[in-house]
TIDREN-238967 format. One record per residue (C-alpha): residue number from 1; x negated, y, z. Coordinates in nm, 2 decimals, m for minus. Layout:
N
+-----+--------+--------+--------+
! num !     xx !     yy !     zz !
+-----+--------+--------+--------+
! NUM !      X !      Y !      Z !
...
+-----+--------+--------+--------+
//
This chain:
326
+-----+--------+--------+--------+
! num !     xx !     yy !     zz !
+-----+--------+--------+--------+
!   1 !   7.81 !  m5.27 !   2.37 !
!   2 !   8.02 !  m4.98 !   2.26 !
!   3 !   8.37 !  m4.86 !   2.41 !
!   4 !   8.56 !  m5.06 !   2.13 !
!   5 !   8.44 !  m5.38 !   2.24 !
!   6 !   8.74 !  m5.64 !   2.31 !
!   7 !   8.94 !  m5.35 !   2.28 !
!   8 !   9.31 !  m5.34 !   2.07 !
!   9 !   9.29 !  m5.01 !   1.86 !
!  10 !   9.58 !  m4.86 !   1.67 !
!  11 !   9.50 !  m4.60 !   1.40 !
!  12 !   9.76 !  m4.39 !   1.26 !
!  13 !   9.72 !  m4.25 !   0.90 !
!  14 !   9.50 !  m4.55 !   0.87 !
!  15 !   9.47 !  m4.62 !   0.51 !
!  16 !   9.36 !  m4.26 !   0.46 !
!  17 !   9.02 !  m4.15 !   0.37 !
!  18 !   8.93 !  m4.12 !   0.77 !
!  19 !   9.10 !  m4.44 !   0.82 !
!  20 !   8.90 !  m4.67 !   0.60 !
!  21 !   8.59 !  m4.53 !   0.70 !
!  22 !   8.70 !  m4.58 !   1.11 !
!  23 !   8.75 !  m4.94 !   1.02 !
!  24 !   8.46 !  m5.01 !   0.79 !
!  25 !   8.24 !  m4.86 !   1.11 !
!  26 !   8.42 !  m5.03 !   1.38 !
!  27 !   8.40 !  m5.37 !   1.22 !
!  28 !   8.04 !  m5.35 !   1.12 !
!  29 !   7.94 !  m5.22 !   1.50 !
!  30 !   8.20 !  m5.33 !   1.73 !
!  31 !   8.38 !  m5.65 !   1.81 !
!  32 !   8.77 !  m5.53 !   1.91 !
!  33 !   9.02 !  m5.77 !   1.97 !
!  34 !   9.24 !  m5.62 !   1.72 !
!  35 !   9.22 !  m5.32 !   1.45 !
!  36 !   9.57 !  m5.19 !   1.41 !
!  37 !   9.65 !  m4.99 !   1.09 !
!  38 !   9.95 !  m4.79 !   1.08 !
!  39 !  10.09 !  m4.61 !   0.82 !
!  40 !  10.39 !  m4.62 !   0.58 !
!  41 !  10.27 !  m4.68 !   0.24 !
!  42 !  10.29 !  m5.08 !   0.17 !
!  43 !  10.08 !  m5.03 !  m0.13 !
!  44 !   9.78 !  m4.89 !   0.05 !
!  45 !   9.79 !  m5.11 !   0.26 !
!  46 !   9.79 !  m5.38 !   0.05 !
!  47 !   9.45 !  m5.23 !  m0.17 !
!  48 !   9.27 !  m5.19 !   0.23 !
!  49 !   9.38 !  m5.57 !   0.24 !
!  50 !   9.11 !  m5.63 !  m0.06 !
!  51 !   8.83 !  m5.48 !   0.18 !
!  52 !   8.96 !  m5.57 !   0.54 !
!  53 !   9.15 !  m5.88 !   0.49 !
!  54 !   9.39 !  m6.00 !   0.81 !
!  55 !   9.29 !  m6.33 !   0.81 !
!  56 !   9.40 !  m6.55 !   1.09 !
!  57 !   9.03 !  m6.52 !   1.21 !
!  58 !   9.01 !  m6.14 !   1.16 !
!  59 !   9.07 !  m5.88 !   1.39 !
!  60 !   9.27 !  m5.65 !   1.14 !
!  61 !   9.68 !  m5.62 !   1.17 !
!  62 !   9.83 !  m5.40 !   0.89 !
!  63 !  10.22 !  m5.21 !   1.02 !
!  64 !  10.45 !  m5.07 !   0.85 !
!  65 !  10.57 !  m4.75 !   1.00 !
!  66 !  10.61 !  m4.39 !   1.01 !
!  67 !  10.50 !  m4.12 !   1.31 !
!  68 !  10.87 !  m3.98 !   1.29 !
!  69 !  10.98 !  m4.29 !   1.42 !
!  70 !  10.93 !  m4.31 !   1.80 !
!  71 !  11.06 !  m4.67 !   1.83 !
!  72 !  10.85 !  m4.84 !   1.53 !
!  73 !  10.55 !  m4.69 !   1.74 !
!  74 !  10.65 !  m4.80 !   2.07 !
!  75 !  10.65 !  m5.11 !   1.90 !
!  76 !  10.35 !  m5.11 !   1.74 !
!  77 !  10.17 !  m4.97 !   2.04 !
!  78 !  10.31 !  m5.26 !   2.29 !
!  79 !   9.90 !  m5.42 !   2.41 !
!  80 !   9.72 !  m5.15 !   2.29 !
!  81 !   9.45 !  m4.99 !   2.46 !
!  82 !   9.34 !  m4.69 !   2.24 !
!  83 !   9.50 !  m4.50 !   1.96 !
!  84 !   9.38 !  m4.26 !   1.75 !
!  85 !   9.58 !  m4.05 !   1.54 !
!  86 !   9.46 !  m3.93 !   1.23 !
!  87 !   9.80 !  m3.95 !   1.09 !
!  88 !   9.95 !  m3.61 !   0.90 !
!  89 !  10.06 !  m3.38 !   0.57 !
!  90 !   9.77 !  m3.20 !   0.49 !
!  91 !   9.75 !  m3.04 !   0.15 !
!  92 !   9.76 !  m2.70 !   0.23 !
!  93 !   9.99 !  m2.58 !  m0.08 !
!  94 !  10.23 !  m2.85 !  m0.03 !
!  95 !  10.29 !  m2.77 !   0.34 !
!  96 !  10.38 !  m2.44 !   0.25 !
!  97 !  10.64 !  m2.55 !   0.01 !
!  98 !  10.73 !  m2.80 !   0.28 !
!  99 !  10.77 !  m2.69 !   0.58 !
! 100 !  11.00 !  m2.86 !   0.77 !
! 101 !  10.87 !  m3.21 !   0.67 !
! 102 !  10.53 !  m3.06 !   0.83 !
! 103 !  10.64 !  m2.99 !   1.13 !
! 104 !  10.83 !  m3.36 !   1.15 !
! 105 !  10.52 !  m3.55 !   1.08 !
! 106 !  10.25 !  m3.31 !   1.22 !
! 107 !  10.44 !  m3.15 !   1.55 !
! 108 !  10.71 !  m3.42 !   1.63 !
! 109 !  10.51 !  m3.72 !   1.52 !
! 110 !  10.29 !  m3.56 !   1.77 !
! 111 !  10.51 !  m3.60 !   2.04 !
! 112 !  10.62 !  m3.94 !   1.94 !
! 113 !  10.24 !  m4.07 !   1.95 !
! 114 !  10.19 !  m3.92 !   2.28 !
! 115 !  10.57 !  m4.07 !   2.46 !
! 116 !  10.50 !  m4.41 !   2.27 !
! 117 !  10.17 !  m4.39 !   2.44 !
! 118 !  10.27 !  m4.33 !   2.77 !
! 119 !  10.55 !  m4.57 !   2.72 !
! 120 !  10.30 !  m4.88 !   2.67 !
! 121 !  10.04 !  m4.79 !   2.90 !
! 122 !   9.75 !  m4.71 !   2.62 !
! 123 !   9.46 !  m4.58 !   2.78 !
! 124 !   9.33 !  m4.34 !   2.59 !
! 125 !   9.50 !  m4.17 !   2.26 !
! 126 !   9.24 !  m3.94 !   2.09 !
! 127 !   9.41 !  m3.68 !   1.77 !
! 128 !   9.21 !  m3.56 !   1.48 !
! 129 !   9.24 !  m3.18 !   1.41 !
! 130 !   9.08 !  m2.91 !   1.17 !
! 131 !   8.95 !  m2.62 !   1.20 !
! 132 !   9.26 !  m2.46 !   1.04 !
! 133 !   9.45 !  m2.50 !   1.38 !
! 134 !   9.22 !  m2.23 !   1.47 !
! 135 !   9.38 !  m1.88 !   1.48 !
! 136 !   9.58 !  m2.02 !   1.17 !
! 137 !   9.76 !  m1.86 !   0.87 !
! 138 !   9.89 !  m2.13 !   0.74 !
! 139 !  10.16 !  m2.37 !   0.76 !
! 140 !   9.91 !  m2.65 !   0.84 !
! 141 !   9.71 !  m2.49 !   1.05 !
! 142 !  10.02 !  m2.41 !   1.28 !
! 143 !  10.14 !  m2.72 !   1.30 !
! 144 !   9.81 !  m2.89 !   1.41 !
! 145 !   9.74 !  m2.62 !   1.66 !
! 146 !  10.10 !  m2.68 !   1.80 !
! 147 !  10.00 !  m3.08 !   1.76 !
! 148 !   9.63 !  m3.00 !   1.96 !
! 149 !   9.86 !  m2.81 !   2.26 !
! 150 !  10.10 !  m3.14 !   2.27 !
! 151 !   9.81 !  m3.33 !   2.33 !
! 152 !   9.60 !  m3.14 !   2.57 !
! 153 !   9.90 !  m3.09 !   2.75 !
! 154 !  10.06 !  m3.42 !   2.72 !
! 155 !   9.83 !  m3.57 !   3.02 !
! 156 !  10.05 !  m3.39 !   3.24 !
! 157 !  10.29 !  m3.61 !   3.12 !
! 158 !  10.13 !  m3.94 !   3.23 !
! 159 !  10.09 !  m4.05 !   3.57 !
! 160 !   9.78 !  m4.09 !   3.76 !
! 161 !   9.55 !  m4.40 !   3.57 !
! 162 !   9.81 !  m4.33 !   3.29 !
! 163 !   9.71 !  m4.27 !   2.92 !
! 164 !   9.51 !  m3.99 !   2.82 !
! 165 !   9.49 !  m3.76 !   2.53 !
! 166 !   9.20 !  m3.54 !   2.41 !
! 167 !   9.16 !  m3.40 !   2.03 !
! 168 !   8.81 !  m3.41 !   1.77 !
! 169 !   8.85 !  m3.10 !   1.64 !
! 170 !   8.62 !  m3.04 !   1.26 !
! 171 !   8.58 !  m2.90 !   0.94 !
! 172 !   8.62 !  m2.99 !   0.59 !
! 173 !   8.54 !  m3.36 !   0.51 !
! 174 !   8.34 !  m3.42 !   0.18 !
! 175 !   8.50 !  m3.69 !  m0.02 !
! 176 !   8.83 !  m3.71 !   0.18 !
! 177 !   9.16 !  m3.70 !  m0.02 !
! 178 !   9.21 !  m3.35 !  m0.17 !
! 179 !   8.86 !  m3.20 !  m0.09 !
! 180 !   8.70 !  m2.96 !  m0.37 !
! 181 !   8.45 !  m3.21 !  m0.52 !
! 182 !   8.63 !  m3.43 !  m0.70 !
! 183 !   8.84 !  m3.12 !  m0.80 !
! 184 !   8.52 !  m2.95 !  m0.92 !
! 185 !   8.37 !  m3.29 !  m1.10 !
! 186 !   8.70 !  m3.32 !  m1.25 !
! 187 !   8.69 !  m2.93 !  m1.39 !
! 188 !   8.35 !  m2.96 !  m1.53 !
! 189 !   8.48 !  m3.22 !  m1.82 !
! 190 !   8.69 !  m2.96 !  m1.91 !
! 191 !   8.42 !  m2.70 !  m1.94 !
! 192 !   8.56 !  m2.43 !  m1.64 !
! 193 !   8.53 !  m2.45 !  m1.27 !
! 194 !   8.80 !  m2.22 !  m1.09 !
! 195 !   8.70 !  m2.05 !  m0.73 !
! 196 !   8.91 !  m1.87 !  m0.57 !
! 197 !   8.65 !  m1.60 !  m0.39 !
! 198 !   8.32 !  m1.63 !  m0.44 !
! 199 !   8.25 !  m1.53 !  m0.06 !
! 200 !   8.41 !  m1.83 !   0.08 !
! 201 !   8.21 !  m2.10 !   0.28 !
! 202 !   8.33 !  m2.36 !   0.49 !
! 203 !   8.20 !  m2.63 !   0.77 !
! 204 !   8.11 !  m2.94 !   0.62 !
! 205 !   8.09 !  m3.36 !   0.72 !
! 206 !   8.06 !  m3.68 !   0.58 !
! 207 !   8.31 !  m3.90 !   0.66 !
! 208 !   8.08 !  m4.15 !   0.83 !
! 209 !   8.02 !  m3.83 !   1.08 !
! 210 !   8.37 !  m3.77 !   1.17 !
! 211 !   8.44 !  m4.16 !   1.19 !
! 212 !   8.14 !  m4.20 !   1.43 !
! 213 !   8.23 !  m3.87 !   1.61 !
! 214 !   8.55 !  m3.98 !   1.67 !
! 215 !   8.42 !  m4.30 !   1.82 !
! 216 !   8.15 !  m4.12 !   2.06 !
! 217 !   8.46 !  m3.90 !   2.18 !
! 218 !   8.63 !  m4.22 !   2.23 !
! 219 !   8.38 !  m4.31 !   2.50 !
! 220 !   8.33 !  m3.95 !   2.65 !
! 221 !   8.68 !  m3.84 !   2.69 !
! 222 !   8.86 !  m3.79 !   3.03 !
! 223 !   9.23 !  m3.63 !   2.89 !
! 224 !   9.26 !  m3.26 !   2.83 !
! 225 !   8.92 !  m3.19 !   2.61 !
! 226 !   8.89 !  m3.06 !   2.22 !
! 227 !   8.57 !  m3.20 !   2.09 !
! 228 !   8.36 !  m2.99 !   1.87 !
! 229 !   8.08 !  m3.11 !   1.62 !
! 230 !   7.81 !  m2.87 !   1.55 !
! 231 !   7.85 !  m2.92 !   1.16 !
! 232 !   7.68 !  m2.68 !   0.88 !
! 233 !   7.83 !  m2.47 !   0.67 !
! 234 !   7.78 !  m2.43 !   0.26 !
! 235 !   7.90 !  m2.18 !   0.04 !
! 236 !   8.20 !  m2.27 !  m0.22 !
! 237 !   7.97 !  m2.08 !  m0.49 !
! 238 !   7.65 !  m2.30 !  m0.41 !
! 239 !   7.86 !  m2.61 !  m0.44 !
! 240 !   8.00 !  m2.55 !  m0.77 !
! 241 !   7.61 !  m2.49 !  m0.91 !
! 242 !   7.51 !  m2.81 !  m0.76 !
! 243 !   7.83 !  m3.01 !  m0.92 !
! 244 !   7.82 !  m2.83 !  m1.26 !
! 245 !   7.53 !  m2.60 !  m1.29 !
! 246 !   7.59 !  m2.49 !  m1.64 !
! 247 !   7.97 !  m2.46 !  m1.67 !
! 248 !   8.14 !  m2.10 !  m1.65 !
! 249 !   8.33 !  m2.02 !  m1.30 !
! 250 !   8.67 !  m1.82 !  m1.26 !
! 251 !   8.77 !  m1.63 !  m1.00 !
! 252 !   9.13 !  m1.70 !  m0.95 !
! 253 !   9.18 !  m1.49 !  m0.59 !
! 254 !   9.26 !  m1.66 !  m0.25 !
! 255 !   9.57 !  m1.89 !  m0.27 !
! 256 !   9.86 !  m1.82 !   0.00 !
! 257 !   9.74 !  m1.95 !   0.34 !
! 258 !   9.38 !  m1.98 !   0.26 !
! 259 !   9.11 !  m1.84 !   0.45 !
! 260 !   8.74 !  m1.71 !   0.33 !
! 261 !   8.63 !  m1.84 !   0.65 !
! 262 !   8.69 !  m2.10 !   0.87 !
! 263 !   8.64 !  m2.13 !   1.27 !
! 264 !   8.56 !  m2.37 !   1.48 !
! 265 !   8.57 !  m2.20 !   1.81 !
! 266 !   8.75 !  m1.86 !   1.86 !
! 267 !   8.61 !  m1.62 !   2.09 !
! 268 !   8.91 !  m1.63 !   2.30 !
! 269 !   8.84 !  m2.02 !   2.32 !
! 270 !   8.50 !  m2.00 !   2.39 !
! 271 !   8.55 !  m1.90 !   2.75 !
! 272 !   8.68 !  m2.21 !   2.82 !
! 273 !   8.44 !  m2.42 !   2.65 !
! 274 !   8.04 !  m2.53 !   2.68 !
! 275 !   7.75 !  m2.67 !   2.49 !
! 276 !   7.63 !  m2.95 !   2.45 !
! 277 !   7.34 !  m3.08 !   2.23 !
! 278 !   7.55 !  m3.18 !   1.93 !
! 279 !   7.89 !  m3.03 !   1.97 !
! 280 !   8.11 !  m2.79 !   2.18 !
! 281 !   8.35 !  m2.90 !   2.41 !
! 282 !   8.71 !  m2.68 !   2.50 !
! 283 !   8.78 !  m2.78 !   2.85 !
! 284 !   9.07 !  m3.00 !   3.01 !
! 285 !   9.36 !  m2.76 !   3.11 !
! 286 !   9.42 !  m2.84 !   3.51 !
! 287 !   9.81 !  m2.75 !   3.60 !
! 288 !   9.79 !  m2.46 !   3.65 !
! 289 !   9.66 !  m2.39 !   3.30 !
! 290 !   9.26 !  m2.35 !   3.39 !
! 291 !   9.04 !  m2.45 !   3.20 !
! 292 !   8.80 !  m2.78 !   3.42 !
! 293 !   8.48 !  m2.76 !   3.22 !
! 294 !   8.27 !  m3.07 !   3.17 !
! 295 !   7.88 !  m3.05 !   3.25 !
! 296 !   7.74 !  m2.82 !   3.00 !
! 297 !   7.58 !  m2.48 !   2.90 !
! 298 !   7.86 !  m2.19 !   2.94 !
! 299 !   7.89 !  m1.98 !   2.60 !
! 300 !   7.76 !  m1.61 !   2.59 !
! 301 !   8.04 !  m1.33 !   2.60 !
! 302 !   8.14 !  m1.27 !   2.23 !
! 303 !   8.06 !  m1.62 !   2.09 !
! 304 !   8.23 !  m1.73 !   1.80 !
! 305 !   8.16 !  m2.10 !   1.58 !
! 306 !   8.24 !  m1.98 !   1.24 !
! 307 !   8.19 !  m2.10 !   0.92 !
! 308 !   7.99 !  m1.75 !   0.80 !
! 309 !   7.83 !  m1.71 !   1.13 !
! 310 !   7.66 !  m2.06 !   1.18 !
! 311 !   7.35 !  m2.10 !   1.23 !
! 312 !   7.31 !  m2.42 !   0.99 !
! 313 !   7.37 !  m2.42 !   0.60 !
! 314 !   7.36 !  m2.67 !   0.35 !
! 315 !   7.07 !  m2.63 !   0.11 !
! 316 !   7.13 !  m2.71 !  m0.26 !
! 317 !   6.93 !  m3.04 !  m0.23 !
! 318 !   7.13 !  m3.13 !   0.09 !
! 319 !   7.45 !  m3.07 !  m0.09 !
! 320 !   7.32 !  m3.24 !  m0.39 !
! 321 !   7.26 !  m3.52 !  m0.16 !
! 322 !   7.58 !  m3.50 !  m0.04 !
! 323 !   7.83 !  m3.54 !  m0.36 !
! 324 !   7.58 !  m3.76 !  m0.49 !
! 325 !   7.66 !  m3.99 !  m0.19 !
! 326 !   8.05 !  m3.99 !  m0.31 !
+-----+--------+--------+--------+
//
């Protein structure tokens, strides 16, 4: 048994990288009733068609729709028991260009996932966020923190046995639409790899970890909590010797809204969070704005889950392993 069993599921953003991984897992582990994808583009849904056909005997439904539109997601959210919303602009230099179509997808889609949800009696609705919402400098990173605060705080929204809305929060997915491999692979053909500080490192997951993190968080939350992976961390210098060991490297400087580092968990944050064996967990706001901690170790004063400060690193093998995988 797992907690999709006879379950309806609605994904949002699901013919994205996260998406098609979700559903590949839930259909090869789970029996739902139904597996909802909604997104906007026809076409991609059409290719995911090829893989997860919607056969009259299939659990798979494919809708058109966008996030900005409350009503197409009431809609599509009418028998649905969970929802998770992985739905969002996230290329970090077109967001700054684009700001106020950000913050219509990432902030108000937010708050139309969360009153559609509420409106149709979902259970639970569980948002994916980055570890750019953390202490963020970018336009991306704002709009997903402002999106994680919507959520936490939407269950004071719902009434008692009403939906409930908790966020995965996690760091750079390898092989996901507009990470640095394929940007690297597709540099070394031309004979120069271009980083933009040599310092830089960043958390790091496969796409089959966030898909079944997601799904463990599906069965663990309550409303209120930002889930946490513990996740290593690799250096953007080691990755480009493991994807092109021989090819020159330019240092082009850190691009507007770009961090070195990335965090996970801020030290502010981390008085309201614990430990558990294989992630952290930021606790449930009650209404009053405290923080009601789940079971778990408290965090020492001064704790911090940074990218430069973990504990864990990728090795060369490991990330070898890793973009050979891809």
């Amino acid at each position: 048994m797992t907690p999709l069993d006879g379950k309806t599921i609605l994904v949002t953003g699901g013919t994205g990288s996260f998406g098609r991984k979700f559903t590949e897992i839930v259909l090869k582990h789970s029996q739902p009733r139904k597996l909802i994808v909604f997104s906007r583009d026809e076409m991609k849904q059409q290719e995911m068609r090829k893989d997860f056909a919607d056969a009259a005997e299939s659990p798979m439904r494919y809708f058109i729709g966008d996030v900005r539109d409350l009503d197409r997601l009431r809609r599509a959210m009418t028998g649905v028991d969970l929802v998770v919303h992985a739905a969002a602009l996230k290329q970090v230099p077109s967001c700054e260009y684009n700001p106020f179509e950000v913050v219509k997808t990432n902030v108000l889609g937010a708050q139309n996932v969360i009153e559609a949800a509420i409106d149709c009696g979902v259970k639970k609705v569980l948002a994916l966020s980055t570890d750019k919402a953390v202490s963020p400098i970018n336009m991306y990173g704002a709009s997903k923190l402002c999106a994680e605060k919507l959520f936490v705080n939407g269950n004071f929204y719902s009434r008692e046995g009403g939906a409930r809305f908790s966020c995965c929060r996690y760091g750079n997915v390898v092989g996901s639409r507009g990470s640095v491999v394929p940007i690297f692979q597709e540099q070394r053909k031309n004979g120069l790899l271009t980083i933009t500080d040599p310092r830089m490192t960043r958390f790091w997951l496969t796409l089959q970890q966030g898909a079944e993190f997601v799904i463990r968080c599906l069965g663990l939350m309550k409303g209120g909590e930002v889930f946490v992976p513990k996740i290593p961390s690799m250096r953007i210098a080691d990755l480009a010797k493991v994807i092109a060991p021989d090819t020159p490297v330019k240092i082009v400087g850190v691009r507007p809204g770009e961090k070195i580092h990335e965090s996970l968990v801020s030290e502010d944050e981390a008085r309201a969070t614990v430990e558990l064996d294989d992630m952290y967990v930021v606790g449930r706001p009650d209404p009053w704005g405290h923080a009601d901690l789940p079971p778990g170790r408290r965090l020492p004063e001064g704790f911090r889950y940074t990218s430069d400060t973990n504990s864990v690193w990728l090795s060369p093998d490991e990330l070898r392993a890793l973009v050979a995988q891809q």
